[in-house]
Residue frames as qw, qx, qy, qz and C-alpha x, y, z in Angstrom:
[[0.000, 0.895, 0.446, 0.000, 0.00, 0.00, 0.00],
 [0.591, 0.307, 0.048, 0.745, 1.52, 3.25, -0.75],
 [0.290, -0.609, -0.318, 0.666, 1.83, 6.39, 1.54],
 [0.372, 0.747, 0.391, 0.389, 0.52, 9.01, 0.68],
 [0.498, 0.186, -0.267, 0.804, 2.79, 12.35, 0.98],
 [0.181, -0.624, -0.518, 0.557, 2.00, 14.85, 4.13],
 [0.107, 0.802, 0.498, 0.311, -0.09, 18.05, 3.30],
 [0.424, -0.123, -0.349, 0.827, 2.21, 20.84, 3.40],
 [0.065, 0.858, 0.480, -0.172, 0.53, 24.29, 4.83],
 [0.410, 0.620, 0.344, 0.574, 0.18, 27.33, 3.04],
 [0.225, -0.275, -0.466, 0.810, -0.44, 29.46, 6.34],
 [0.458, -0.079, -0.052, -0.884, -4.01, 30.50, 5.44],
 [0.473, 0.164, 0.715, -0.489, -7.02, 28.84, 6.57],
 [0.064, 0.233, 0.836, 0.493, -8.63, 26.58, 4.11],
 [0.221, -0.204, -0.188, -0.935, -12.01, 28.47, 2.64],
 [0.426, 0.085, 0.540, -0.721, -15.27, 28.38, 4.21],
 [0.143, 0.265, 0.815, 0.496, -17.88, 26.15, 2.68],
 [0.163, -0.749, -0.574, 0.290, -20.33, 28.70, 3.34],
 [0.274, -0.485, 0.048, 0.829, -18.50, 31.44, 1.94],
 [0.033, 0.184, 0.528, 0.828, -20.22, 32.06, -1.11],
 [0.309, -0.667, -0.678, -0.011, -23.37, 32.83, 1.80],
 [0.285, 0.128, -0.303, 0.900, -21.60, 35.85, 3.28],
 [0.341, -0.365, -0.205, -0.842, -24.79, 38.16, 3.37],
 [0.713, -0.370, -0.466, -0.372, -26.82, 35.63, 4.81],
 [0.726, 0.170, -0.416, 0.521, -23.87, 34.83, 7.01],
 [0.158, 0.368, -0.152, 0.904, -23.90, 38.51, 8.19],
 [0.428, -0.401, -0.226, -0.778, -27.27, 38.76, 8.86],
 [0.870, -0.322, -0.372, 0.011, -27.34, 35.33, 11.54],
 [0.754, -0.158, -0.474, 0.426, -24.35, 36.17, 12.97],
 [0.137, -0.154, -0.362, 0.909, -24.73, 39.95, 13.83],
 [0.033, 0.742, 0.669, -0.029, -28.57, 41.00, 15.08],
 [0.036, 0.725, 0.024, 0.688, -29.72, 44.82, 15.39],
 [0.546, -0.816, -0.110, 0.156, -29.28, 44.93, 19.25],
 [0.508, -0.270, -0.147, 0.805, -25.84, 46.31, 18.31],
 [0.060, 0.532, 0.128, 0.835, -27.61, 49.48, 16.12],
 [0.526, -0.758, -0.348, -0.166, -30.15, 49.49, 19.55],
 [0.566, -0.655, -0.228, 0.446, -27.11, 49.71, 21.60],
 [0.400, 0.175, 0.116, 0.892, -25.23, 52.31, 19.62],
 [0.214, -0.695, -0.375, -0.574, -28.55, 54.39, 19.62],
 [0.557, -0.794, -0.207, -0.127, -28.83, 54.32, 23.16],
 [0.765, -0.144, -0.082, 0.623, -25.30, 55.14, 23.54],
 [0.215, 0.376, 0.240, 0.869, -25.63, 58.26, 21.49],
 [0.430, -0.678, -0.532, -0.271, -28.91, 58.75, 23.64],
 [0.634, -0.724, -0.207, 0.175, -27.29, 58.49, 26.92],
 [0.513, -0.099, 0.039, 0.852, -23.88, 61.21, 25.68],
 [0.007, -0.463, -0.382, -0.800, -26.35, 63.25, 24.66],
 [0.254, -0.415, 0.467, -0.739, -27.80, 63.54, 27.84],
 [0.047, 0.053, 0.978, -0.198, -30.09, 60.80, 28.24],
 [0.375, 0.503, 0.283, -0.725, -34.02, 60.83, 28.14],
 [0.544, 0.685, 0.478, -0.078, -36.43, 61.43, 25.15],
 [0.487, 0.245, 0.247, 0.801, -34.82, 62.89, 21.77],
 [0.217, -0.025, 0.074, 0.973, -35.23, 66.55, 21.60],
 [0.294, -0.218, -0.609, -0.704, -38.14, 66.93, 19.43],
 [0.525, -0.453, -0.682, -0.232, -40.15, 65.15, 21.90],
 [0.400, -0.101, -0.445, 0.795, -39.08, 66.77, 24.60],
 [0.046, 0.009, -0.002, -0.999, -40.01, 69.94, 23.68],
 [0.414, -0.250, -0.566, -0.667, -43.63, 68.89, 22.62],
 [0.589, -0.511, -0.626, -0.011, -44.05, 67.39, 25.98],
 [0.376, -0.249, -0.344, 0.824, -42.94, 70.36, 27.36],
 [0.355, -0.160, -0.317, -0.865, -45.32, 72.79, 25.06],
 [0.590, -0.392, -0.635, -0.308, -48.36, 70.47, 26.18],
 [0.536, -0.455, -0.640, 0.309, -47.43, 70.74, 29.72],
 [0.105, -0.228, -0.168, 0.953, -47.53, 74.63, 29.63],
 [0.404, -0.187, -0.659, -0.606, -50.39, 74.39, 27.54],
 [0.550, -0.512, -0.658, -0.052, -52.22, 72.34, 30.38],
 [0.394, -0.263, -0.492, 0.730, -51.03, 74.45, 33.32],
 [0.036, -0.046, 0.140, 0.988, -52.51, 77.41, 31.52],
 [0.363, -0.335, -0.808, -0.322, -55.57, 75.88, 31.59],
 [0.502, -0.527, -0.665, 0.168, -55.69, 75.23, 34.72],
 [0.189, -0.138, -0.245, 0.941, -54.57, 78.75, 35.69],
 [0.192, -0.148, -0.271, -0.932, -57.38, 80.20, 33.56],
 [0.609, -0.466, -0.547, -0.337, -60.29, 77.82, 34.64],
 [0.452, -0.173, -0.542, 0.688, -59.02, 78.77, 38.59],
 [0.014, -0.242, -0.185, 0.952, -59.29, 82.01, 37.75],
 [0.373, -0.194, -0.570, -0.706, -62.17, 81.95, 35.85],
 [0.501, -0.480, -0.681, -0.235, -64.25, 80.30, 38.95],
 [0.379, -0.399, -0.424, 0.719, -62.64, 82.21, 41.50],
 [0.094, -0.037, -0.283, -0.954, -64.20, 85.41, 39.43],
 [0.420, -0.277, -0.696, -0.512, -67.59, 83.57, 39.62],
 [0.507, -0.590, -0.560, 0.284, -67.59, 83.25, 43.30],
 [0.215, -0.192, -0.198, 0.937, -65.92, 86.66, 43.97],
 [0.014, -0.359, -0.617, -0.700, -68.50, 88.16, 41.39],
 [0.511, -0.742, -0.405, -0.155, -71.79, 88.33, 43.87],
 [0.476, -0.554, -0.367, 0.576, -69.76, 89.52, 46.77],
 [0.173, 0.010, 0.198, 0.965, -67.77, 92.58, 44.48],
 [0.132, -0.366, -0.570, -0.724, -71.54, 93.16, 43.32],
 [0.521, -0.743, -0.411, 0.088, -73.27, 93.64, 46.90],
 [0.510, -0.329, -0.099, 0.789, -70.22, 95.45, 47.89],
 [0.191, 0.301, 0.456, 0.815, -71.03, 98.00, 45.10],
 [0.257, -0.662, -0.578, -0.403, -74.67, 98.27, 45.83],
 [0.643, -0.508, -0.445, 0.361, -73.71, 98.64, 49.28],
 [0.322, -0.262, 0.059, 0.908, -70.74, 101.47, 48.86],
 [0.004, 0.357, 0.220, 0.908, -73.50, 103.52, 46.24],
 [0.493, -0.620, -0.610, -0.025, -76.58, 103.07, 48.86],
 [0.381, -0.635, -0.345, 0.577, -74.32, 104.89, 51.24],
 [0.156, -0.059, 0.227, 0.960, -73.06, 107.59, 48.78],
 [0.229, -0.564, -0.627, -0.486, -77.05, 108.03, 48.04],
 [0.465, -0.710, -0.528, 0.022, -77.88, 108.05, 51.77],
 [0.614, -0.096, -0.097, 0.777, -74.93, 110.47, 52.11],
 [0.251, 0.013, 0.369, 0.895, -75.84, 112.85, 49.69],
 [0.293, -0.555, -0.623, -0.467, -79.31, 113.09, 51.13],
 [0.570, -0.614, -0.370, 0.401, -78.12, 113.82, 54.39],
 [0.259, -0.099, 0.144, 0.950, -75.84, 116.90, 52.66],
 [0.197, -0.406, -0.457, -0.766, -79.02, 118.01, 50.64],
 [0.414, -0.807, -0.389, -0.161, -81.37, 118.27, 53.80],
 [0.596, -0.432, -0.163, 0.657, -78.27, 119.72, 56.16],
 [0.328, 0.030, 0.187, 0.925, -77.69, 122.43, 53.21],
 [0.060, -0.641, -0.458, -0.613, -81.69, 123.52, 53.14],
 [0.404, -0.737, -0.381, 0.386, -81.77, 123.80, 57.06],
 [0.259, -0.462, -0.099, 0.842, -78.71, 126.37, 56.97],
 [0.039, -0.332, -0.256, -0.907, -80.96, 128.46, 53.85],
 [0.285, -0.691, -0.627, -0.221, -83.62, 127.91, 56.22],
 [0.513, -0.606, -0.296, 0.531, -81.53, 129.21, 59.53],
 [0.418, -0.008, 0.105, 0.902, -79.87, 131.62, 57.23],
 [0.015, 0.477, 0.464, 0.746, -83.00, 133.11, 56.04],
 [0.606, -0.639, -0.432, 0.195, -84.45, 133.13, 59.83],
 [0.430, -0.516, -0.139, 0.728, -81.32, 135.24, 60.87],
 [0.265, 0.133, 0.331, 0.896, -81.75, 137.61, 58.27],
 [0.382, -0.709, -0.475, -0.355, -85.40, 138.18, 58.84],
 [0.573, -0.638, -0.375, 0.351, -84.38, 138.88, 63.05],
 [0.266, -0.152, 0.101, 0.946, -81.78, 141.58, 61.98],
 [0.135, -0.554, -0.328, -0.753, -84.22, 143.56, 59.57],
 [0.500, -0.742, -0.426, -0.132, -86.70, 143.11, 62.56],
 [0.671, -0.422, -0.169, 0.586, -83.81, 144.24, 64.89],
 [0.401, 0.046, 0.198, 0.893, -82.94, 146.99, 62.51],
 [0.224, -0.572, -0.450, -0.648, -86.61, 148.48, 62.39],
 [0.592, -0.666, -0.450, 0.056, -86.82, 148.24, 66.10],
 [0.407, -0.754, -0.044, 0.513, -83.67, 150.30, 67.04],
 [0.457, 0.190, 0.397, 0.773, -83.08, 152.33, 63.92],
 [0.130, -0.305, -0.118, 0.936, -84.26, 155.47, 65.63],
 [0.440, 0.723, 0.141, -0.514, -86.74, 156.30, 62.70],
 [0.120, 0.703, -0.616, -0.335, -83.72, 155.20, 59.98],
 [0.733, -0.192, 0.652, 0.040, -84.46, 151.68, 59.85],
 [0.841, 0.502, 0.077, 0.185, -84.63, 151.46, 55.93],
 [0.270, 0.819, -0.502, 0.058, -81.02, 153.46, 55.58],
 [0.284, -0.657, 0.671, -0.192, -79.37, 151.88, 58.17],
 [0.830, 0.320, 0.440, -0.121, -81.02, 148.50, 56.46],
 [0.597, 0.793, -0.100, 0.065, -79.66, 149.60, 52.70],
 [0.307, 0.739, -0.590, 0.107, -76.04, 150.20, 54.24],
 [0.468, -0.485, 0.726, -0.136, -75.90, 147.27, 56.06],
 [0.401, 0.220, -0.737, -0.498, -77.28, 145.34, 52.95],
 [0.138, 0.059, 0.948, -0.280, -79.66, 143.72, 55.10],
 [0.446, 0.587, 0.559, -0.379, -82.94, 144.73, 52.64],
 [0.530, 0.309, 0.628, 0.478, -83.20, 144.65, 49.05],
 [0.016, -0.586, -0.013, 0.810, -82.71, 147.69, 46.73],
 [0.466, 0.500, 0.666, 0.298, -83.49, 149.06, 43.79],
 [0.215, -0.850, -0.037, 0.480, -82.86, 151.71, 42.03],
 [0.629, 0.755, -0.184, -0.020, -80.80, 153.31, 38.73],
 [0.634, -0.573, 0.457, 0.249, -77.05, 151.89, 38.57],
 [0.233, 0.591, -0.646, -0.424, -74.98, 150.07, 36.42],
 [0.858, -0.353, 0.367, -0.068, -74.22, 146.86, 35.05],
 [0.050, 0.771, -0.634, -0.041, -70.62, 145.00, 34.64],
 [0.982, 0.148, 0.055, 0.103, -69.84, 141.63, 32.94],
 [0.185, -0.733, 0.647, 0.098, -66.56, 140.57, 33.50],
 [0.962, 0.087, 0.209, 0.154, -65.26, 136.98, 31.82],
 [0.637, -0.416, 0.505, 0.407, -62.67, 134.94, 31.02],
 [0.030, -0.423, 0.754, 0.501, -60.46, 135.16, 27.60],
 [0.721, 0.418, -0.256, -0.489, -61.67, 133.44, 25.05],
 [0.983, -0.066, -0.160, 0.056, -60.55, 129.23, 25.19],
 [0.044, -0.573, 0.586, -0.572, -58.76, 129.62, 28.64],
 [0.617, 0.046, -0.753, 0.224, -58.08, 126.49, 30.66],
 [0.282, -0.780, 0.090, -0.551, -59.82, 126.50, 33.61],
 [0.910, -0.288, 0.066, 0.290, -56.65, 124.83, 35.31],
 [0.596, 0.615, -0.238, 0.458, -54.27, 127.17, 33.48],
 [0.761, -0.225, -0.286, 0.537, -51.32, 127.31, 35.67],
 [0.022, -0.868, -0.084, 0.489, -49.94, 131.07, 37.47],
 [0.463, 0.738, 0.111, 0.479, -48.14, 133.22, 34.69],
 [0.324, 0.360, -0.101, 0.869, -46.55, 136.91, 35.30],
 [0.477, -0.701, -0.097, -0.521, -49.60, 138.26, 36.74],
 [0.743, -0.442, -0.435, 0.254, -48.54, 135.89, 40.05],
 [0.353, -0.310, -0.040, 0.882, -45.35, 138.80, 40.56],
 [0.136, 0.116, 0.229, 0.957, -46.70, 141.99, 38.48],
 [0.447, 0.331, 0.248, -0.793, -50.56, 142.28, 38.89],
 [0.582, 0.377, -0.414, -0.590, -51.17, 140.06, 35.72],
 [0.725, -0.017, 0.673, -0.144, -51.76, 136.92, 34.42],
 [0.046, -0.389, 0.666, 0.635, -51.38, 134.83, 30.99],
 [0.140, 0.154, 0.974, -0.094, -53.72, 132.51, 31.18],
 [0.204, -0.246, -0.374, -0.871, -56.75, 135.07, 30.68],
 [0.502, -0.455, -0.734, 0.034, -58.48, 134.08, 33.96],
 [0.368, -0.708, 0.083, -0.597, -60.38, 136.68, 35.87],
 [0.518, 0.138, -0.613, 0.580, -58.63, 136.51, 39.49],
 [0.405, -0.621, -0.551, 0.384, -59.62, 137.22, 42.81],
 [0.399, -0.197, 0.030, 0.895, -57.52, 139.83, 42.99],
 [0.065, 0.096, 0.453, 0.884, -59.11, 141.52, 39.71],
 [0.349, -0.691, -0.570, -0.276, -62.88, 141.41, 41.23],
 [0.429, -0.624, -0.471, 0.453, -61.71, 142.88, 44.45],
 [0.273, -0.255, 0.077, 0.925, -60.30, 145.56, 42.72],
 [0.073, -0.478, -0.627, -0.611, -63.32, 145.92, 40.14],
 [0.343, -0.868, -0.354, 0.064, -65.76, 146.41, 43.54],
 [0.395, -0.653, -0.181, 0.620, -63.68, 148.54, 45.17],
 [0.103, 0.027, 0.307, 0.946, -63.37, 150.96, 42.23],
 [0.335, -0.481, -0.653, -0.479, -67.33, 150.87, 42.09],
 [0.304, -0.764, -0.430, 0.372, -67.68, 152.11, 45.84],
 [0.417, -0.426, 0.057, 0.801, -64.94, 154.56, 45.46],
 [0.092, 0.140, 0.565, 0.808, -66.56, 155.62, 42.30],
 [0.475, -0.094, 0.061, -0.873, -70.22, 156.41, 43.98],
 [0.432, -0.189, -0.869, -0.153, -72.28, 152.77, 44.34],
 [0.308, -0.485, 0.392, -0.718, -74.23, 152.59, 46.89],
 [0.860, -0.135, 0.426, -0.245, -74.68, 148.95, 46.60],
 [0.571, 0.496, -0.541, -0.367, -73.22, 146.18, 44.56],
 [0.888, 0.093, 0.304, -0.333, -74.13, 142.41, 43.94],
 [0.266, 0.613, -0.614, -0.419, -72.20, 140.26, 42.39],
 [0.349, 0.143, -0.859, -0.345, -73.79, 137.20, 40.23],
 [0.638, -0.499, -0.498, -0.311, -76.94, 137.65, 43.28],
 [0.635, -0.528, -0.371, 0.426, -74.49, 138.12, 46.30],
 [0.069, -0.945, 0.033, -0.317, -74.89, 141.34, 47.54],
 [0.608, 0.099, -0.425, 0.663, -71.52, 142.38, 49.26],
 [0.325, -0.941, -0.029, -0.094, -71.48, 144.36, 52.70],
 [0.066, 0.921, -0.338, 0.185, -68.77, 145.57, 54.83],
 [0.584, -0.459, 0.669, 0.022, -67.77, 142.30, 56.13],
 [0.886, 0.443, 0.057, -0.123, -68.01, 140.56, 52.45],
 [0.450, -0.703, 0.436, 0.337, -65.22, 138.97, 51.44],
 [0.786, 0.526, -0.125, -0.300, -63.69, 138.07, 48.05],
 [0.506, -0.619, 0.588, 0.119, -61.25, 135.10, 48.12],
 [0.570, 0.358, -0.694, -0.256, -59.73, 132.13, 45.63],
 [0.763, -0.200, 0.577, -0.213, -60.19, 128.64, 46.27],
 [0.653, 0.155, 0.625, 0.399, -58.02, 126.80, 43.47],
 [0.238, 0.248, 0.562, 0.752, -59.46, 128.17, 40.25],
 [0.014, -0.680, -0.654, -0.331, -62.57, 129.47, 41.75],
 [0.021, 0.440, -0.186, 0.878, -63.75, 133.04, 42.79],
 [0.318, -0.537, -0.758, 0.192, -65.60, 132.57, 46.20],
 [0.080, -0.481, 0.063, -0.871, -67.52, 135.66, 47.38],
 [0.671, -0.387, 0.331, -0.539, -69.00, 134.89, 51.38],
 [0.360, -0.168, 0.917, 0.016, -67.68, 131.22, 50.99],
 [0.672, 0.375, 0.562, -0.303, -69.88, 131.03, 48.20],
 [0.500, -0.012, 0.651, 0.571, -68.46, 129.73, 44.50],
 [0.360, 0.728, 0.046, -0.582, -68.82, 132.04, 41.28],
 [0.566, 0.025, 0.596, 0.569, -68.53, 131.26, 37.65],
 [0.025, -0.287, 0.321, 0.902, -67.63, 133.32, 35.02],
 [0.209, 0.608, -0.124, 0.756, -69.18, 135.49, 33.14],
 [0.239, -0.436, -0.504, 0.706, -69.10, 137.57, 36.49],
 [0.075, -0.796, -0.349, -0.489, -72.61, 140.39, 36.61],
 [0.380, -0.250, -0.370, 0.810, -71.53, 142.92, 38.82],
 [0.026, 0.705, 0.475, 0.526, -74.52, 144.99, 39.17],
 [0.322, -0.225, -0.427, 0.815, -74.26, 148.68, 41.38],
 [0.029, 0.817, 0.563, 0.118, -77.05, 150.64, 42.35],
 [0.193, -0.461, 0.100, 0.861, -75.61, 154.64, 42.15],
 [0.431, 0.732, 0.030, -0.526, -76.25, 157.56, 39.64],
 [0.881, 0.181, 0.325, 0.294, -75.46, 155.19, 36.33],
 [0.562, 0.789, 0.054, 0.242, -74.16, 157.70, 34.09],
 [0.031, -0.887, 0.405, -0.222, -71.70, 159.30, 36.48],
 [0.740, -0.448, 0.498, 0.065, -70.77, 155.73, 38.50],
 [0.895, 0.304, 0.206, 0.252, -70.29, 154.29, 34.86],
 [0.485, 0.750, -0.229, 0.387, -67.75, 157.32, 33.86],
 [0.324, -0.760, 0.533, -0.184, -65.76, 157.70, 37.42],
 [0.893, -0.213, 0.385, -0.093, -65.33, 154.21, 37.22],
 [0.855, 0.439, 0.156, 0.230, -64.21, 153.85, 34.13],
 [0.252, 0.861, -0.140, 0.418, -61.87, 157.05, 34.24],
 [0.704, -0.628, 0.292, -0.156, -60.64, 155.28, 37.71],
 [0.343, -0.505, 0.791, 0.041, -57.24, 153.34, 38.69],
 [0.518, -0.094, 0.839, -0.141, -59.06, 150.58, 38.71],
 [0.752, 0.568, 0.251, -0.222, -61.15, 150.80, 35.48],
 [0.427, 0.712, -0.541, -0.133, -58.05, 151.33, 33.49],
 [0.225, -0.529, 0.815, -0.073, -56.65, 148.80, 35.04],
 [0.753, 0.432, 0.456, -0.195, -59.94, 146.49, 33.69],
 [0.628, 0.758, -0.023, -0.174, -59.03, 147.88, 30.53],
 [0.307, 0.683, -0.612, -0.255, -55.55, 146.95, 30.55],
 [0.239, -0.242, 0.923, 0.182, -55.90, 143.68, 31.20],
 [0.708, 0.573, 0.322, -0.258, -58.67, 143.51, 28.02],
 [0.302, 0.845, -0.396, -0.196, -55.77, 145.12, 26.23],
 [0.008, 0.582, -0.807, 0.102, -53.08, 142.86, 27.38],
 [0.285, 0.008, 0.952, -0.107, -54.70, 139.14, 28.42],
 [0.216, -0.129, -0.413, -0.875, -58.07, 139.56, 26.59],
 [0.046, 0.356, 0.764, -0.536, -60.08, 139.41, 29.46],
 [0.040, -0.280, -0.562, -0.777, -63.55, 140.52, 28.48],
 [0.017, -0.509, -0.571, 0.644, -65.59, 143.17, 29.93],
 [0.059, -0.551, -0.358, -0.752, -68.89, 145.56, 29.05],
 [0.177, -0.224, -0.470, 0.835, -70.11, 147.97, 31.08],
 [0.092, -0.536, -0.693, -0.472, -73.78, 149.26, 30.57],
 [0.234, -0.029, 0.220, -0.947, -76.10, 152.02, 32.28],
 [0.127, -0.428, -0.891, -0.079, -79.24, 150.78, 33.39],
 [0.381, -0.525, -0.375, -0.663, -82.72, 152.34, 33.91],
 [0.784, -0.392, 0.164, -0.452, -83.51, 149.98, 37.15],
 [0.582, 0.214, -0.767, 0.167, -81.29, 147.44, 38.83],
 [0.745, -0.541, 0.214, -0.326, -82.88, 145.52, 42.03],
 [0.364, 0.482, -0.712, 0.359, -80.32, 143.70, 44.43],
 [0.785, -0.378, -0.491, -0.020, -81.23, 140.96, 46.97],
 [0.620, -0.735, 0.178, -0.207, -80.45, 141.09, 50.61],
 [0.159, -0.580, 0.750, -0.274, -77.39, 139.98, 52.13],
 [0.729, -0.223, -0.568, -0.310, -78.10, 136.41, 53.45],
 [0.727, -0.616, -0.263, 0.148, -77.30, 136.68, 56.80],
 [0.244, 0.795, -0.238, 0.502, -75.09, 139.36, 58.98],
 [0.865, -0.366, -0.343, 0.020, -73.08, 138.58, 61.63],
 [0.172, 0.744, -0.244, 0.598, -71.60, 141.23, 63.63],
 [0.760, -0.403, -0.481, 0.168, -70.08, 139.92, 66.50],
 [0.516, -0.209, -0.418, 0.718, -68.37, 143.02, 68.09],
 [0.196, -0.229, -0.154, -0.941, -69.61, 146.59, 66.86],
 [0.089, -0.523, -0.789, 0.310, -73.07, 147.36, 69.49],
 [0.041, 0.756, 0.408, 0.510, -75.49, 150.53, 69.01],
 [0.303, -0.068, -0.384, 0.870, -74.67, 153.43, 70.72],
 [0.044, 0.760, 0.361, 0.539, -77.52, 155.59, 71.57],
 [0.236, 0.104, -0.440, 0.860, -77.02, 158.96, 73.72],
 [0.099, -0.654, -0.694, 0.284, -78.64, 159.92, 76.54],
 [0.320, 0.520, 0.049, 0.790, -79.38, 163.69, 75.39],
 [0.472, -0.792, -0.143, -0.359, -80.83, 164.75, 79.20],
 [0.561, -0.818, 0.036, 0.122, -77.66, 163.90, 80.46],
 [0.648, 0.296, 0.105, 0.693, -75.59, 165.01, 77.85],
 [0.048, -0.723, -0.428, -0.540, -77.46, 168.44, 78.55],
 [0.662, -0.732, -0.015, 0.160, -77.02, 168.36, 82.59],
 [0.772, -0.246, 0.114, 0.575, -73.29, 167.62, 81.73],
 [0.367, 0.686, 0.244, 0.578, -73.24, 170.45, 79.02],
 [0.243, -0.893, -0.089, -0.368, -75.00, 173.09, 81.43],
 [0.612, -0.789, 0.043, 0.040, -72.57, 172.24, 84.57],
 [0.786, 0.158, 0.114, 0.586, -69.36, 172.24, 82.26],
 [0.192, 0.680, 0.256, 0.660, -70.59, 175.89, 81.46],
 [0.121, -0.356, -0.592, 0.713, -72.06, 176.89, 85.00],
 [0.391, -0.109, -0.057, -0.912, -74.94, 177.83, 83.84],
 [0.135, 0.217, 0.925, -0.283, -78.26, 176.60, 85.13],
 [0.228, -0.535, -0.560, -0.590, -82.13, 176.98, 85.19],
 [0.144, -0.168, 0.519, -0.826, -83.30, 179.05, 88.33]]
């Protein structure tokens, strides 16, 4: 029998029978858990968690829902508050109603009391006014006149702010703003006495010797009582002459310059018949009547003199 010779090597591995299967080969011997684990490798360097995308959507959806719930909160907490806010209301105008009925009867008493004290003075003035009670009635403005006089509209400028702020007038006597001023009414009356009146009224309030003419903010207050422009300044005197001293006065020029200069607007007029209300109420709290005794002014006279009656 004859030996057969040994099988020398080549140093490579004889071929696969299987090798013309590779693909298939590939496909049996590596699964997809290695692409799963790469993925979740890439997943977990990236930070770990849901991709991105999804993230975010479940982050939109949960602000989405929170907002919900914020709004439907507030939305029922509005429903329940709703009735209370609405009694509260009724409640807060009820008093402002019951308020403002208490002011409106409080303000007719004092025209009632006022008109009361005015009535006691006249009476008071007819009782010890000697024989004089209507004069002494007329100059104390405590009885309605009537009688020839003047009459004097004063107003503001033409569209003037009634809020307009001070100006020049505040230092010089003036003003920019075109807003009749305390000041400028006190000075108006007081040319009108000085000029012959023997009464004057302004817009129904008759002014005496305690009358006063002040500002409050923007407004002109004559006796604590508000005026608005135009301003009637009616005076009961000899018209033709009160209207020319006046005018030919300090103080009328002084009207006239500030027509000139701020265009304050004024007319002056002669009347036939102007009638002025009473005062509403006088209230003299130091000045008393004096009357003399003349039988023993007379004694004192005669024994200053030494003379007598035998």
């Amino acid at each position: 029998m004859s030996q057969q010779p040994p099988v020398r090597s080549t140093g490579s591995p004889p071929p696969r029978p299987d090798a013309s299967m590779s693909l298939l080969t590939t496909v049996m011997e590596h699964s997809l858990d290695d692409g799963y684990a790469e993925a979740t490798a890439r997943r977990k360097a990236e930070g770990g968690g849901l991709p991105p995308t999804l993230r975010a959507r479940l982050a939109l959806a949960a602000g989405l829902v929170l907002a919900a719930v914020i709004v439907t909160v507030g939305v029922a907490e509005a429903r329940i508050s709703a009735p209370v806010v609405a009694k509260e209301r009724e409640e807060l105008i009820d008093r402002v109603d019951a308020d403002t009925s208490d002011v409106d009867a409080l303000e007719r008493r004092v025209d009632k009391l006022r008109d009361e004290v005015g009535e006691r003075q006249r009476r008071a003035l007819r009782t010890q006014g000697g024989g004089q009670e209507q004069t002494v009635g007329l100059l104390a403005g405590a009885t309605e006149v009537e009688g020839p006089g003047v009459e004097l509209v004063v107003d503001d400028a033409k569209n003037t702010e009634q809020s307009g702020g001070g100006g020049p007038r505040d230092s010089s006597g003036f003003s920019d703003t075109g807003r009749v001023r305390d000041r400028d009414m006190q000075r108006i009356v007081n040319g009108l006495w000085e000029s012959g009146a023997e009464a004057v009224a302004i817009n129904g309030q008759r002014l005496t010797a305690l009358s006063a003419i002040r500002a409050a903010g923007d407004a002109i207050l004559v006796d604590n009582r508000p005026l608005v422009p135009p301003y009637r300044v009616l005076a009961v005197g000899d018209g033709k002459h009160l209207s020319t001293a006046f005018q030919d006065s300090a103080d009328g020029q002084y009207l006239h310059a500030l027509r000139e200069n701020f265009s304050i607007r004024f007319r002056i007029s002669n009347k036939d018949e102007v009638r002025l209300p009473a005062a509403p109420s006088l209230i003299v709290r130091t000045a008393e009547p004096h009357i003399a005794d003349a039988g023993k002014a007379s004694e004192q006279g005669a024994a200053g003199t030494g003379k007598g009656t035998s």
